[in-house]
N, CA, C and O of each residue as an XYZ file, in Angstrom:
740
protein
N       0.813     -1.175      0.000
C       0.000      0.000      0.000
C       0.864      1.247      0.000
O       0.458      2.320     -0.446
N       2.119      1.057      0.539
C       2.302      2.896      0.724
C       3.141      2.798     -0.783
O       3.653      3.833     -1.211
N       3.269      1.458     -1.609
C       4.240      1.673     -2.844
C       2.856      2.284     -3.573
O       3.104      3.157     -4.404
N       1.658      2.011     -3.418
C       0.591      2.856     -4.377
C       0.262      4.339     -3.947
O      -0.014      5.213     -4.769
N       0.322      4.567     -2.417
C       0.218      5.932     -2.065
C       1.107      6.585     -2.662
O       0.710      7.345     -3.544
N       2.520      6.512     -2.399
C       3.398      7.362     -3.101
C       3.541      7.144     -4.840
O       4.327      7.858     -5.462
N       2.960      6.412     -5.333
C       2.593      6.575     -7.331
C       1.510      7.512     -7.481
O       1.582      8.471     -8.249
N       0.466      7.245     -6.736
C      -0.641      8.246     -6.670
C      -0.175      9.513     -6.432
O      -0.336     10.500     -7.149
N       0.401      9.437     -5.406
C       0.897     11.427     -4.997
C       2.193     11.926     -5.829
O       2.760     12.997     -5.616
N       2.512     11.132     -6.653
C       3.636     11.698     -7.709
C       2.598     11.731     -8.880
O       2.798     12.774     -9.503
N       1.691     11.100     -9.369
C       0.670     11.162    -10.277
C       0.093     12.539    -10.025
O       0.088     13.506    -10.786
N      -0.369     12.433     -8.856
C      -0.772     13.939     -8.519
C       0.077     15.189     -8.750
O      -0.119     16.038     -9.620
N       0.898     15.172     -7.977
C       1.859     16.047     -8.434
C       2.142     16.587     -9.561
O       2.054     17.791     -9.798
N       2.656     15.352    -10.664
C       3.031     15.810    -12.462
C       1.301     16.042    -12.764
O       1.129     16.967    -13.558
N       0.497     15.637    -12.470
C      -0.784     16.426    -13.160
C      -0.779     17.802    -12.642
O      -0.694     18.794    -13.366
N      -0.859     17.819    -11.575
C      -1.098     19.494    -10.757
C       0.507     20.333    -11.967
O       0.255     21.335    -12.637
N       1.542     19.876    -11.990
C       2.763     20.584    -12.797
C       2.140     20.600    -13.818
O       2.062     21.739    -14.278
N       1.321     19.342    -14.789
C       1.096     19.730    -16.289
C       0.248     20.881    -16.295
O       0.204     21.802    -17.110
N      -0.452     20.674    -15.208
C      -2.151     21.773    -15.539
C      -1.467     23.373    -15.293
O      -2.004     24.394    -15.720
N      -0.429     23.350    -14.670
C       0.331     24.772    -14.196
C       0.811     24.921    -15.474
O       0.343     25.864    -16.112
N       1.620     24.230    -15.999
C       2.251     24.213    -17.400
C       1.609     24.815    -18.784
O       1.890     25.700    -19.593
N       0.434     23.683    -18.566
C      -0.583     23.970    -19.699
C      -1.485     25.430    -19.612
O      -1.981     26.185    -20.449
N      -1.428     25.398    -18.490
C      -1.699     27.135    -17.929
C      -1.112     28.106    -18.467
O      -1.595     28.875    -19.298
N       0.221     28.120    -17.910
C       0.928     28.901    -18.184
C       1.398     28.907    -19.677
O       2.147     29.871    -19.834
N       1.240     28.199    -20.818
C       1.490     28.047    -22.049
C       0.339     28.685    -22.856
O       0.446     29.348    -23.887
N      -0.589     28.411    -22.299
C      -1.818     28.912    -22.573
C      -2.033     30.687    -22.332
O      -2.447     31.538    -23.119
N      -1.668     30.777    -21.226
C      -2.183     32.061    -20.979
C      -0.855     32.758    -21.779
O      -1.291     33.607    -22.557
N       0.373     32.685    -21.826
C       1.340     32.861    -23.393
C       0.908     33.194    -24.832
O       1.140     34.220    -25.472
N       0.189     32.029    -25.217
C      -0.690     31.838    -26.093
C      -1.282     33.299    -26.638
O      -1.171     34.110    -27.557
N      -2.163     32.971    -25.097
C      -3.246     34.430    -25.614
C      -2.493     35.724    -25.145
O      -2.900     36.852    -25.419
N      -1.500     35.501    -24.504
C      -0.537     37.197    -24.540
C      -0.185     37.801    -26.196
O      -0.382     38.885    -26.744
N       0.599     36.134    -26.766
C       1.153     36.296    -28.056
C      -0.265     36.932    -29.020
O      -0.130     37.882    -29.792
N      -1.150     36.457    -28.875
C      -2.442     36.479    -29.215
C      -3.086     37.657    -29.737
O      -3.456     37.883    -30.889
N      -3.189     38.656    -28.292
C      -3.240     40.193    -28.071
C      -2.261     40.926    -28.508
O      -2.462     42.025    -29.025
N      -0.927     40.340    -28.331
C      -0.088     41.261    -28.653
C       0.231     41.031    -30.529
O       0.623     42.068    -31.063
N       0.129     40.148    -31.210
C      -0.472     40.034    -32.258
C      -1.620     41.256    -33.456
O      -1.660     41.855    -34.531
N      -2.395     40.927    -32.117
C      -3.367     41.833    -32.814
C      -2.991     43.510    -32.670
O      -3.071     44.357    -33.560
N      -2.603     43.672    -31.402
C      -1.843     45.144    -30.941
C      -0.730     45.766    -31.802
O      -0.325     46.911    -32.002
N      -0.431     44.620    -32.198
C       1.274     44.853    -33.214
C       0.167     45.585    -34.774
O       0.283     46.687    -35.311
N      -0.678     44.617    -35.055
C      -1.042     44.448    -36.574
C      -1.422     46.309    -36.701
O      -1.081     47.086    -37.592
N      -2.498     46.661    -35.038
C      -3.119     48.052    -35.261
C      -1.832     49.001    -35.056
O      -2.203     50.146    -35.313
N      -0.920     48.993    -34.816
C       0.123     49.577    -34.582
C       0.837     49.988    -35.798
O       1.096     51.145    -36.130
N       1.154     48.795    -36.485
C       1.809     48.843    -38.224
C       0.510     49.627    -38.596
O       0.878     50.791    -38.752
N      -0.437     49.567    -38.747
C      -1.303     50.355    -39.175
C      -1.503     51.735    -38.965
O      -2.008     52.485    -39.800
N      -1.147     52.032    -37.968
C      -0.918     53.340    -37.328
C      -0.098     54.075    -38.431
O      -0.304     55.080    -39.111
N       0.989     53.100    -38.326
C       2.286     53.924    -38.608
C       2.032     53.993    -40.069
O       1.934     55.171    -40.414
N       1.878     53.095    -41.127
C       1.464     53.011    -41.913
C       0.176     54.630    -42.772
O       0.481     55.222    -43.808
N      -0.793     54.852    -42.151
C      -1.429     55.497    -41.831
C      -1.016     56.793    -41.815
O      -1.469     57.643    -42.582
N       0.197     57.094    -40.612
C       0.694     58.067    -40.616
C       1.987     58.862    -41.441
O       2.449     60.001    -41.365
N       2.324     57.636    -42.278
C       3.298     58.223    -43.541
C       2.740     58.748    -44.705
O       3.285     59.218    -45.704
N       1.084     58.532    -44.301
C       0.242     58.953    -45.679
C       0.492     60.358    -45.846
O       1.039     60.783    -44.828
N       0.230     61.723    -47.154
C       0.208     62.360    -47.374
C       0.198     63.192    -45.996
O       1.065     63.663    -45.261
N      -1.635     63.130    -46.011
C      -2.627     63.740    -45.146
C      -3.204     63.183    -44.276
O      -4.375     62.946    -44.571
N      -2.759     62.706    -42.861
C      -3.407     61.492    -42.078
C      -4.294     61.913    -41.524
O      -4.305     63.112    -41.248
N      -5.004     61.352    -41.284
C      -6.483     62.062    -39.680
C      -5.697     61.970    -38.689
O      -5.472     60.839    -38.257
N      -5.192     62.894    -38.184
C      -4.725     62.681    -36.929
C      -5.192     62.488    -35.813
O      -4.486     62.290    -34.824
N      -6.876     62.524    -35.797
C      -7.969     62.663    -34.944
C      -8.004     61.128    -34.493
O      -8.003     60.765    -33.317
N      -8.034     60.311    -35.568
C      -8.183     58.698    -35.646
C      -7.067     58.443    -35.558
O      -7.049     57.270    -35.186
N      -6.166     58.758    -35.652
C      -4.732     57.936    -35.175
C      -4.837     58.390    -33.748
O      -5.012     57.466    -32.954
N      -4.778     59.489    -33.282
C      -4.847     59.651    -31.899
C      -5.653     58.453    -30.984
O      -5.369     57.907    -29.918
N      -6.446     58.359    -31.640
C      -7.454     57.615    -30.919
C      -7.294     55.899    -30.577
O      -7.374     55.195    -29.570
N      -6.938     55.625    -32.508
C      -6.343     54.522    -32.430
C      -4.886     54.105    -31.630
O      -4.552     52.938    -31.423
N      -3.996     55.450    -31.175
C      -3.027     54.765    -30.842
C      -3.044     54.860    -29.336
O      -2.218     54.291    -28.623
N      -3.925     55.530    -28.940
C      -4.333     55.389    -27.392
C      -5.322     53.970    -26.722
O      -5.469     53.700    -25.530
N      -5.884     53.248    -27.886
C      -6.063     52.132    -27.827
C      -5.214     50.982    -27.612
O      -5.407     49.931    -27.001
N      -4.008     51.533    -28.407
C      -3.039     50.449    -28.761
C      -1.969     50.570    -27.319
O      -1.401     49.680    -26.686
N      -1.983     51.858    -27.160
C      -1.103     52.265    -26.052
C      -1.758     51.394    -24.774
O      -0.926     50.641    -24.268
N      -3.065     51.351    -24.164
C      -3.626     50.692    -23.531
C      -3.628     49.156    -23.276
O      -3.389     48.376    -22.354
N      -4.113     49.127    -24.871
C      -3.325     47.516    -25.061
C      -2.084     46.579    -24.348
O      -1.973     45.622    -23.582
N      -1.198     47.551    -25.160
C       0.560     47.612    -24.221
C       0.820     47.527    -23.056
O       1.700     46.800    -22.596
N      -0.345     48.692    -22.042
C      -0.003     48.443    -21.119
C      -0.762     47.305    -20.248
O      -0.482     46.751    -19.185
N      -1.466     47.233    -20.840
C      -2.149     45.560    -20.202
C      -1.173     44.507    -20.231
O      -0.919     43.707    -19.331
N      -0.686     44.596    -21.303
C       0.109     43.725    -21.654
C       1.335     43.450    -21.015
O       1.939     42.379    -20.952
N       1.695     44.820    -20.434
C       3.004     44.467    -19.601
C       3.072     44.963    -18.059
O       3.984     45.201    -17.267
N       1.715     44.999    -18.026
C       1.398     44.256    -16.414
C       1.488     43.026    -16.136
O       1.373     42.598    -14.988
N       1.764     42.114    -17.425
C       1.634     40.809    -17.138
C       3.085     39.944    -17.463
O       3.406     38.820    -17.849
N       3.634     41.019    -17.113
C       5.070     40.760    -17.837
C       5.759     39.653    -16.667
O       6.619     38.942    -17.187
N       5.628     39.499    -15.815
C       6.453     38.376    -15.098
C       5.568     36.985    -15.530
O       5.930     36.007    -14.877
N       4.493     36.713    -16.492
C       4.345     35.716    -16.793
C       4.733     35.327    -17.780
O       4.545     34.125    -17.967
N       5.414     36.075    -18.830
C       4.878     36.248    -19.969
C       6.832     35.098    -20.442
O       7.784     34.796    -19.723
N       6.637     34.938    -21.410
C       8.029     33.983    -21.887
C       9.331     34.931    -22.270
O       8.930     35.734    -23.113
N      10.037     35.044    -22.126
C      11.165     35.946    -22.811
C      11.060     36.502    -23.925
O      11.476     37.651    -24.078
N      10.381     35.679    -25.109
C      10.110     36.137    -26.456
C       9.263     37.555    -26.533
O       9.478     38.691    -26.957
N       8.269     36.909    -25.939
C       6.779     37.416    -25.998
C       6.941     39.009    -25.376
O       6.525     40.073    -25.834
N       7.767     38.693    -24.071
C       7.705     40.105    -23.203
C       9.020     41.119    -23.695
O       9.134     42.291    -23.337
N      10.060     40.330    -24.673
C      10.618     41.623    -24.961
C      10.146     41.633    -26.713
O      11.036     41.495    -27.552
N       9.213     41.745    -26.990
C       8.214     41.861    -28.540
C       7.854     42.962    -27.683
O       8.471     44.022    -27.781
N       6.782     42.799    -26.731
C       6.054     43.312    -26.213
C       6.907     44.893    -25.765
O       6.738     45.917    -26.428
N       7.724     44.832    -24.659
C       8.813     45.902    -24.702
C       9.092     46.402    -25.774
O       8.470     47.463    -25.729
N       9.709     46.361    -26.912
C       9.540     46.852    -28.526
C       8.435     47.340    -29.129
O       8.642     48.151    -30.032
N       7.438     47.094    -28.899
C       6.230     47.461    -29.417
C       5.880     48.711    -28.365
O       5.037     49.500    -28.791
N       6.227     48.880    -27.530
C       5.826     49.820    -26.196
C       6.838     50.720    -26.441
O       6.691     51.828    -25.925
N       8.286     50.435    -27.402
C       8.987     51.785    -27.443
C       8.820     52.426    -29.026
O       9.336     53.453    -29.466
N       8.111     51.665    -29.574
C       7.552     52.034    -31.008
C       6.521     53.336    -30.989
O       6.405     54.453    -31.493
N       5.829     52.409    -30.037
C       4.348     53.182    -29.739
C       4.569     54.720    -28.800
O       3.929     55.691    -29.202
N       5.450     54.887    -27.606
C       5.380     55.709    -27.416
C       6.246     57.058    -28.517
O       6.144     58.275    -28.361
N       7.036     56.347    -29.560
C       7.467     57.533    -30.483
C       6.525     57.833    -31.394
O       6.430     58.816    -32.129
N       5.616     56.583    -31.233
C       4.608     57.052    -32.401
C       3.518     58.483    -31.868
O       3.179     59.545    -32.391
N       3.263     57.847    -30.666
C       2.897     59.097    -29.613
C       3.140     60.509    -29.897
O       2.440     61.348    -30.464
N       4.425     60.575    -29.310
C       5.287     61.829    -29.986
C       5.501     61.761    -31.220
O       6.237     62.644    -31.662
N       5.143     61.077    -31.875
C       4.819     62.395    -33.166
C       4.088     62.810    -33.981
O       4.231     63.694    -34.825
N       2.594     61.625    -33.535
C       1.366     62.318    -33.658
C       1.470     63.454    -33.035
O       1.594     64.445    -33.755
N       1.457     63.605    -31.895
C       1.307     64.956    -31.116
C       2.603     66.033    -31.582
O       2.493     67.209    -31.237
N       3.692     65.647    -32.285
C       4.020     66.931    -32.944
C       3.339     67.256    -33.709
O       2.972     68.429    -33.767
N       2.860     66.168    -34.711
C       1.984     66.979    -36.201
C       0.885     67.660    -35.705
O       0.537     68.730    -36.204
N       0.005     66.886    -34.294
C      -1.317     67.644    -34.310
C      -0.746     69.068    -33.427
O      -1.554     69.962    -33.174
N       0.513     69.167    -33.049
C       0.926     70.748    -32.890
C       0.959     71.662    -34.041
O       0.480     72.794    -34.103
N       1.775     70.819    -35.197
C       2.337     71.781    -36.134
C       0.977     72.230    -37.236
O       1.048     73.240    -37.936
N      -0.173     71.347    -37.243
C      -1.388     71.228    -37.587
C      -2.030     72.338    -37.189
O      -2.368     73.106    -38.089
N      -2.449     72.806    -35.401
C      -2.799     73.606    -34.953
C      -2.216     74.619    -35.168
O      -2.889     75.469    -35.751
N      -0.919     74.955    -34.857
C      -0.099     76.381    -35.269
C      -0.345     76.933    -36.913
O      -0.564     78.084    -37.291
N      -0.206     75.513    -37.827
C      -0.427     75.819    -38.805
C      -2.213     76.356    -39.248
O      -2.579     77.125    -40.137
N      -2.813     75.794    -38.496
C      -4.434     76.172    -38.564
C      -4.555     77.945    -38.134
O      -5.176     78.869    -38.661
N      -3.770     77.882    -37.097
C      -3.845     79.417    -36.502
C      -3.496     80.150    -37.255
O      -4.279     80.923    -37.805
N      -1.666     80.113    -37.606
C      -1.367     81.059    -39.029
C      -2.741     81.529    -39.640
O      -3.237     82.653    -39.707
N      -3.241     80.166    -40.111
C      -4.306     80.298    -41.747
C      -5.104     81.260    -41.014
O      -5.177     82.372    -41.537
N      -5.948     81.018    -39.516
C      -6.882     82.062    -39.190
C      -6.459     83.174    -39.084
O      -7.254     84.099    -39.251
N      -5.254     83.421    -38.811
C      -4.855     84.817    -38.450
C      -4.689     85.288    -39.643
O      -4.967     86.482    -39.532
N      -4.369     85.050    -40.852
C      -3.905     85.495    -42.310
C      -5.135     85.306    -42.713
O      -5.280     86.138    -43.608
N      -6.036     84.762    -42.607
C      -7.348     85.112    -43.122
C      -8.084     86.270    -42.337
O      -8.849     87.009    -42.957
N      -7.906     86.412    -41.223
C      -8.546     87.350    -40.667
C      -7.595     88.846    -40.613
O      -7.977     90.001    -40.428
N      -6.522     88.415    -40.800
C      -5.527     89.844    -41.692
C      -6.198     90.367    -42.792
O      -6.615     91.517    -42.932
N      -6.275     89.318    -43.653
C      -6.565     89.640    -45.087
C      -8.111     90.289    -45.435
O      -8.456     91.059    -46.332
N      -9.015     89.540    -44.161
C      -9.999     90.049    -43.981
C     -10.199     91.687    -43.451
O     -11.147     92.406    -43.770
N      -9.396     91.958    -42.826
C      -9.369     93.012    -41.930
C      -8.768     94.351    -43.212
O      -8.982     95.563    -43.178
N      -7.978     93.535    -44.251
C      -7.347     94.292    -45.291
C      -8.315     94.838    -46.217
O      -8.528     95.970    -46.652
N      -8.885     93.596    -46.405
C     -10.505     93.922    -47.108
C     -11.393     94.733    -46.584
O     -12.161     95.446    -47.231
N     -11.340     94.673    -45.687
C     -12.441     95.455    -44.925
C     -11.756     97.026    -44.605
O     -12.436     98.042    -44.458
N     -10.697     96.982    -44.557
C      -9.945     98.310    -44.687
C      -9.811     99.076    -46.491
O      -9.739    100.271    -46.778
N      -9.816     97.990    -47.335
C      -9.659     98.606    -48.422
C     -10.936     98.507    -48.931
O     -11.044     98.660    -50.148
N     -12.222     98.222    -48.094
C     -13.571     98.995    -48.548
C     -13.917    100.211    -47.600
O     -14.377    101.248    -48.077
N     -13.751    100.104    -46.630
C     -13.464    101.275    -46.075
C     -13.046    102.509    -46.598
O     -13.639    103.586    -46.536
N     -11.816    102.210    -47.192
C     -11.063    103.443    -47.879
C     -12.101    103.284    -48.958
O     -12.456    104.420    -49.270
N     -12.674    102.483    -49.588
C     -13.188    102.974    -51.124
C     -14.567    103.752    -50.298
O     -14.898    104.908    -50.564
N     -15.168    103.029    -49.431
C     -16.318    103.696    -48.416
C     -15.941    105.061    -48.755
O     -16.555    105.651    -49.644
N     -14.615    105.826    -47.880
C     -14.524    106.685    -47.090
C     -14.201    107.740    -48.722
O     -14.406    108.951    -48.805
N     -13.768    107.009    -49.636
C     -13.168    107.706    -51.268
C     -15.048    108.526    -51.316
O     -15.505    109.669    -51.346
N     -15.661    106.964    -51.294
C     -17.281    107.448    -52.003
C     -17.447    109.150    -51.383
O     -17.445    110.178    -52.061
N     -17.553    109.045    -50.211
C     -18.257    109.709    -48.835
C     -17.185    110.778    -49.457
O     -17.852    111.505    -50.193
N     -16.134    111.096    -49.479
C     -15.698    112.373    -49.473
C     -15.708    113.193    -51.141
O     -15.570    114.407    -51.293
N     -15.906    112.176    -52.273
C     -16.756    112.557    -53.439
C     -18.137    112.964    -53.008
O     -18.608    113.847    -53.725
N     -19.010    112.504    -51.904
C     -19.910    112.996    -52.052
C     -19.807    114.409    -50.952
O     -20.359    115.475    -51.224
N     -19.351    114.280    -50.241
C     -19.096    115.454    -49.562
C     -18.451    116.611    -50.356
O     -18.830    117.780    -50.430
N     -17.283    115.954    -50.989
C     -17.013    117.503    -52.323
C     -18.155    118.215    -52.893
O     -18.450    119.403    -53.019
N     -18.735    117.026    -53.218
C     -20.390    118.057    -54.757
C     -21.134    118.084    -53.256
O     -22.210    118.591    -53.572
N     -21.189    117.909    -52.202
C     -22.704    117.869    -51.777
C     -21.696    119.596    -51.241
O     -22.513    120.516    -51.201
N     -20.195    120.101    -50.865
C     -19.475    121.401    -50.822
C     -19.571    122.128    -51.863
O     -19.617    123.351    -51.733
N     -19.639    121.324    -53.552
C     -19.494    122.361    -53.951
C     -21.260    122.980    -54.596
O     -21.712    123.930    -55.234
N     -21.728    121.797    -53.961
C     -23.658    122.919    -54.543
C     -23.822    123.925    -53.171
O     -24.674    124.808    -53.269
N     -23.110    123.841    -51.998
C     -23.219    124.712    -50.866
C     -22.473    125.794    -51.424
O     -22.985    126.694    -52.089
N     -21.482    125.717    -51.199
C     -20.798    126.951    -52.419
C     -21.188    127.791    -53.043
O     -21.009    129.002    -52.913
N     -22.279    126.723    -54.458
C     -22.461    127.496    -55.327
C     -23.692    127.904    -54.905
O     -24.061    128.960    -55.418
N     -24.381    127.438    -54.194
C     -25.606    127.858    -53.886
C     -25.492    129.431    -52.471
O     -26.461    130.153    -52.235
N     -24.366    129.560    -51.904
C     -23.910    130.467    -51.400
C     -22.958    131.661    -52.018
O     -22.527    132.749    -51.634
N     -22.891    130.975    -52.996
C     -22.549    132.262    -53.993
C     -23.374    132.909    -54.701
O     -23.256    133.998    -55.263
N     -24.423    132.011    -54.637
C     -25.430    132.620    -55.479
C     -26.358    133.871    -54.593
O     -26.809    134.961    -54.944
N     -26.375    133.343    -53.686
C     -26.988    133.873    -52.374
C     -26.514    135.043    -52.419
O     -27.237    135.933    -52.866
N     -24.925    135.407    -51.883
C     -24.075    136.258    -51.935
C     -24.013    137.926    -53.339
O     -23.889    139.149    -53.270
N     -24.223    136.684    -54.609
C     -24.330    137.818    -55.519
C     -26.256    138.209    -55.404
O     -26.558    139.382    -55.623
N     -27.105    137.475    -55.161
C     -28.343    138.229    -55.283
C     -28.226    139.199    -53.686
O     -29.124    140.039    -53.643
N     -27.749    139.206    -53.037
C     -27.898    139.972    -52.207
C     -27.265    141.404    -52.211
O     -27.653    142.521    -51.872
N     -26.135    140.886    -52.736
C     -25.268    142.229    -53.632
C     -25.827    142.941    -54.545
O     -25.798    144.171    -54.546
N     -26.409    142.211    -55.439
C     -27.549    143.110    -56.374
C     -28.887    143.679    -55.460
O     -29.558    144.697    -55.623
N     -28.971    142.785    -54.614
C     -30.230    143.590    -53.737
C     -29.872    144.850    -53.218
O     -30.452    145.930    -53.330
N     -28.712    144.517    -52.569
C     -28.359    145.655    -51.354
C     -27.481    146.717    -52.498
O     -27.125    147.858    -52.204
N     -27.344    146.348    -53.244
C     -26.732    147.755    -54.619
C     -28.092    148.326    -55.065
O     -28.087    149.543    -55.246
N     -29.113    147.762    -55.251
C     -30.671    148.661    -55.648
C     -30.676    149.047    -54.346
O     -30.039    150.092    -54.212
N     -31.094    148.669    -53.418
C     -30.970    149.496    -52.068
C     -30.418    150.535    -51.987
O     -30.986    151.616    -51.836
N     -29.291    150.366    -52.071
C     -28.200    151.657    -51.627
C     -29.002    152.595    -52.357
O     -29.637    153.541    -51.891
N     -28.883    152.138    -53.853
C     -29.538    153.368    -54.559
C     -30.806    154.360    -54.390
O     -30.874    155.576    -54.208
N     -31.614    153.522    -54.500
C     -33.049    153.628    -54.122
C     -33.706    153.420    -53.159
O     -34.883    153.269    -53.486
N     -33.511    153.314    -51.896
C     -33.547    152.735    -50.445
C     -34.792    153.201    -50.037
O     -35.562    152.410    -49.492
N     -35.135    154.440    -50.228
C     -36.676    154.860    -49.841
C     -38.004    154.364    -50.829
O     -39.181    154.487    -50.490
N     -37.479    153.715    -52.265
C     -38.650    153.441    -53.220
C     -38.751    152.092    -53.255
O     -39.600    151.529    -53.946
N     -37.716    151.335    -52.361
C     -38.013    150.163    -52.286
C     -39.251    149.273    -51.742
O     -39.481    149.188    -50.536
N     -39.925    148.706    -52.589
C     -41.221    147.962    -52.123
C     -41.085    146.506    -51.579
O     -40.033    145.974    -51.933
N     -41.755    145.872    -50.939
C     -41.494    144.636    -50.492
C     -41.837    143.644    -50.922
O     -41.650    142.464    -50.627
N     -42.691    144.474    -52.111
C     -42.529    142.974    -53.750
C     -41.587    143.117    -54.280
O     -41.374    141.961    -54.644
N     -40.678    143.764    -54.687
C     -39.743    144.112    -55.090
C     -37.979    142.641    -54.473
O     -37.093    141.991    -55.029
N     -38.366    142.845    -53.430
C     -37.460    142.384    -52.467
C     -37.371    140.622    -53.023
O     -38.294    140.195    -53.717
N     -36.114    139.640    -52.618
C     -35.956    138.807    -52.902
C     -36.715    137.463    -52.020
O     -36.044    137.361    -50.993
N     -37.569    136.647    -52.004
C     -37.517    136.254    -50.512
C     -37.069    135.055    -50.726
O     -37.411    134.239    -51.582
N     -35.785    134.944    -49.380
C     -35.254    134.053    -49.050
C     -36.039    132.560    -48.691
O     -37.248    132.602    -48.460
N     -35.479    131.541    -48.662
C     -36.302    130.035    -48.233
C     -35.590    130.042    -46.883
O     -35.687    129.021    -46.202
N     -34.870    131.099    -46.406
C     -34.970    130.318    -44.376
C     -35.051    131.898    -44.141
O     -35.145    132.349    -42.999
């Protein structure tokens, strides 16, 4: 009997080791698994971001996914096999340059957006200054003729009053008050 107790408790044993084993191969598995799929959106990223004109809106987004990913991933790093966890490390120093430099472009994007508003709203302001001046051209053409019918209409004034007040002088006692000019004020 104790030669079957002790086969049994070594039986036990290498099963309890395989199932740890098979565990631990397994849960590998699905690290390689995730990190697989994390890698594929990553090349994609980057990919993505050598284009012309990228969305930087959706890469942001996507790579804060991926960044997340990563770090799940290497919270689990004392299980993980040598292979797997320095892939994983590599992919985590990929990703954070990819980081930085989305976020340079969506700087140089913004600065560059601002320029455009500010040079549009220069150019606007230019426009609006060089109708202004044509405004202010109109307005002082019309202020000239609307000066020179005051003028002439005060010159005119000027000489009928001169002819008035010259019959006056002359004739000052035969003057009648039909005679006389009458003014409109």
């Amino acid at each position: 009997m104790k030669k079957h107790t002790i086969v049994r408790t070594a039986t036990g044993i290498v099963a309890v080791l395989l199932a740890i084993g098979a565990a631990f191969f397994a849960f590998n598995a699905s690290i390689a698994n995730s990190f697989n799929d994390t890698a594929t959106t990553l090349s994609k990223n980057l990919t993505a971001l050598t284009k012309k004109n990228p969305d930087l809106d959706a890469l942001t987004v996507s790579q804060q996914q991926v960044s997340a990913q990563l770090s799940d991933l290497t919270g689990t790093s004392p299980l993980q096999l040598p292979q797997v966890r320095q892939s994983v490390e590599n992919a985590v120093t990929v990703s954070e340059q990819l980081d930085k430099r989305i976020a340079e472009l969506k700087a140089q994007e913004t600065a560059q957006s601002q320029d455009a508003a500010l040079s549009q709203q220069d150019s606007s302001d230019s426009n609006d200054s060089d109708s202004s001046s044509n405004d202010e051209d109109e307005q002082s053409a019309e202020q000239r003729k609307q000066q020179e019918k005051l003028d002439a209409l005060l010159k005119q004034n000027s000489t009928s009053e001169e002819d008035s007040d010259g019959s006056s002088d002359d004739d000052s006692s035969t003057t009648s008050p039909d005679s006389s000019t009458t003014k409109p004020w």
